[in-house]
Phi, psi and omega in degrees: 000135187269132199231134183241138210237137173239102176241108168259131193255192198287356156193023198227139144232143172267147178235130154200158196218116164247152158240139197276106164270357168205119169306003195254154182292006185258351179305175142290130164311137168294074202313135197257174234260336197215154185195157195186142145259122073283143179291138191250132142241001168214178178322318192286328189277290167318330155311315184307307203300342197275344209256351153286317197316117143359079202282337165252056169248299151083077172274128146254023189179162144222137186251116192256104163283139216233161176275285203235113157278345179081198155267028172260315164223120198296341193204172197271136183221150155276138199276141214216172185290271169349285182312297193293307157329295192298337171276337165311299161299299186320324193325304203305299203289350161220097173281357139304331174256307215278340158319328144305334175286310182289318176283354164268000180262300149003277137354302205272353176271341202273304207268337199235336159129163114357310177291323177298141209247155181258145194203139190242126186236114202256147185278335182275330173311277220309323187316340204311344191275002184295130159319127171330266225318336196248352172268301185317106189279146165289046199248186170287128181325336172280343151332307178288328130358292167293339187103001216250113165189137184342104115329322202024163198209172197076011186286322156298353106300347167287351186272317275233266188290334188288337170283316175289314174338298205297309197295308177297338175243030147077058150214153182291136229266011193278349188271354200241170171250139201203113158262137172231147183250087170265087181255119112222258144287324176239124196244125154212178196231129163228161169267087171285124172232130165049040172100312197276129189259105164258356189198143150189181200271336190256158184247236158304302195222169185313336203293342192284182149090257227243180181254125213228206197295310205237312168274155192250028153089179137354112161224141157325118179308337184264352133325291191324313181297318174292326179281334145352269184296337192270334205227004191091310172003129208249175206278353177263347162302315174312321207261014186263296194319283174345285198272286205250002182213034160241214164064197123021297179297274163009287201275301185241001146118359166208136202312334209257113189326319198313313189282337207270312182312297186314315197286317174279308212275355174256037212048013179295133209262321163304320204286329202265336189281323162317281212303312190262348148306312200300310181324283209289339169268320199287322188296316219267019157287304158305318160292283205294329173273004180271322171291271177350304214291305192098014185158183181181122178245026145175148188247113216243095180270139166192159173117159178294345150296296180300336148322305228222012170221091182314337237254337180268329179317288193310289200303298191303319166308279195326340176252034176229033189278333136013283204281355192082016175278122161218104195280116166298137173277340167298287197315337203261352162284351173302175150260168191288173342268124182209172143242172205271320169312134218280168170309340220276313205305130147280328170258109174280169203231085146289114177248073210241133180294125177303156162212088182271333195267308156318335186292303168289319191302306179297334176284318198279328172300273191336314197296327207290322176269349172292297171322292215288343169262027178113000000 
């Protein structure tokens, strides 16, 4: 099946058209046949990009990544009248990514015909198996009601890399305890047991868990209130500070590790105050999900950090040696994929490039074939 894949982020979408020949997690990622980026902000602007596309690429499906499926969908659905309403309501909880999405859906029915079938693949599914005890805020009862409860997100690649982990180290993934680490501009950590996400760093919306490019992760809520009150602040002040002037950015003045490592290493004392916050929400992220797990047989880096910075590997490593963690320093200058852990460690270190676009592209063939078989 020719699958044309649309990921859109808070203000960009990547285009790639793979061919899937099969659905199962054991395929090998495809290299894709056509590929494109551009910044998007509506329905029109995403038509132009699909209207480069090749007409004898001759897509037979396309596949949408979606951020927040909510507790409305548990799995990947073909998108529908319905499905679209409802992801439209959803929208609101996470509004960086999910502004984009309708209009590439939009989009793709306007440039490519109606008959093609669209299938939405949430970044929030794989998380659904998570336990009351690990969704539940501790807030008023009427909240679960409402629906206001943990989700996590980054789940096609944490799904993503935990199958390649279990392949690299030639076990079934149902036999491992798996931490996977998705460090980039956007950072979480999830607790894989036996395939099943019991824990992760992120919540109702991207903003919870770790410290990332822009966001600034987990804080005390009564910092809000207090700048509320001292400063006025209206909830969209909240949501700039929060989202676009924290994190990386905030701390040491720029979203991108690369510059913050360039910066620490010339001595900037923000850049070095960056660098060992972010290390220190990843270790200590990292401990409460090694407590869920009860135990850990590999600790699993992807994102573009977790890929591309031995040097965040090396620090967040050094402090599990505890655990029987032990990171080679040769191996950890490699690229991925590979792992980074000396023979002696009992928990090994696979350090593997996501394919969240293969991921979908493989999702978006199942959900296609599930229909088409009744």
């Amino acid at each position: 099946m020719r699958v044309l894949v649309l990921n859109g982020g808070s203000s960009s979408l990547k285009a790639a058209v793979f061919d899937v020949v099969a659905s199962t997690e054991e395929t090998d990622p495809a290299q894709p046949l056509w590929q494109k980026e551009s910044p998007i902000d509506d329905a029109e602007s995403a038509s132009v990009l699909l209207r480069s596309l090749d007409p004898s690429l001759k897509v037979e499906a396309v596949g949408h990544r979606i951020v927040n499926g909510g507790k409305s969908f548990g799995s990947s659905e073909r998108i529908t009248a319905q499905v679209k309403n409802t992801l439209t309501e959803l929208a609101q909880s996470a509004p960086q990514h999910n502004k984009l999405e309708m209009a590439a859906i939009e989009a793709a029915e306007k440039v490519l015909g109606r008959d093609i079938p669209q299938v939405a693949v949430f970044d929030s599914a794989f998380h659904s198996t998570l336990p009351p005890a690990a969704y539940t805020y501790p807030g008023p009862s009427a909240w679960i009601e409402e629906g206001i409860r943990r989700f996590g997100f980054h789940g096609i690649s944490h799904r993503y890399v935990s199958r390649r982990a279990a392949r690299m180290l030639r076990r079934p993934v149902e036999e491992l305890k798996l931490i996977t680490c998705h460090l980039g501009n956007g950072c979480s950590l999830a607790a894989i047991d036996a395939g099943r996400s019991i824990d992760t760093t992120m919540g109702f919306t991207p903003l919870e868990g770790l410290m990332m490019g822009s966001r600034s992760g987990s804080i005390d809520p009564g910092i809000i209130i207090f700048l509320m009150r001292k400063h006025g602040y209206t909830p969209d002040d909240i949501d700039r500070i929060l989202n676009r002037e924290s994190g990386l950015k905030g701390l040491g003045g720029s979203s991108d590790m690369r510059e913050i490592m360039a910066s620490r290493d010339r001595g900037d004392s923000r850049a070095s105050l960056a660098f060992d916050v972010f290390v220190h929400r990843v270790r200590s992220g990292i401990g409460a999900m090694l407590a869920s797990l009860g135990g850990v047989d590999a600790l699993v880096f992807t994102g573009g950090i977790g890929e591309h910075a031995p040097q965040i590997r090396q620090a967040v490593c050094c402090q599990f040696v505890f655990s029987n963690l032990h990171l080679d320093p040769a191996l950890n200058q490699e690229k991925p994929d590979i792992d980074v852990a000396t023979p002696r460690s009992a928990v090994r270190i696979p350090v593997i490039h996501t394919e969240e676009d293969w991921e979908i592209a493989r999702e978006t063939r199942r959900v296609c074939e599930l229909q088409a078989a009744g």
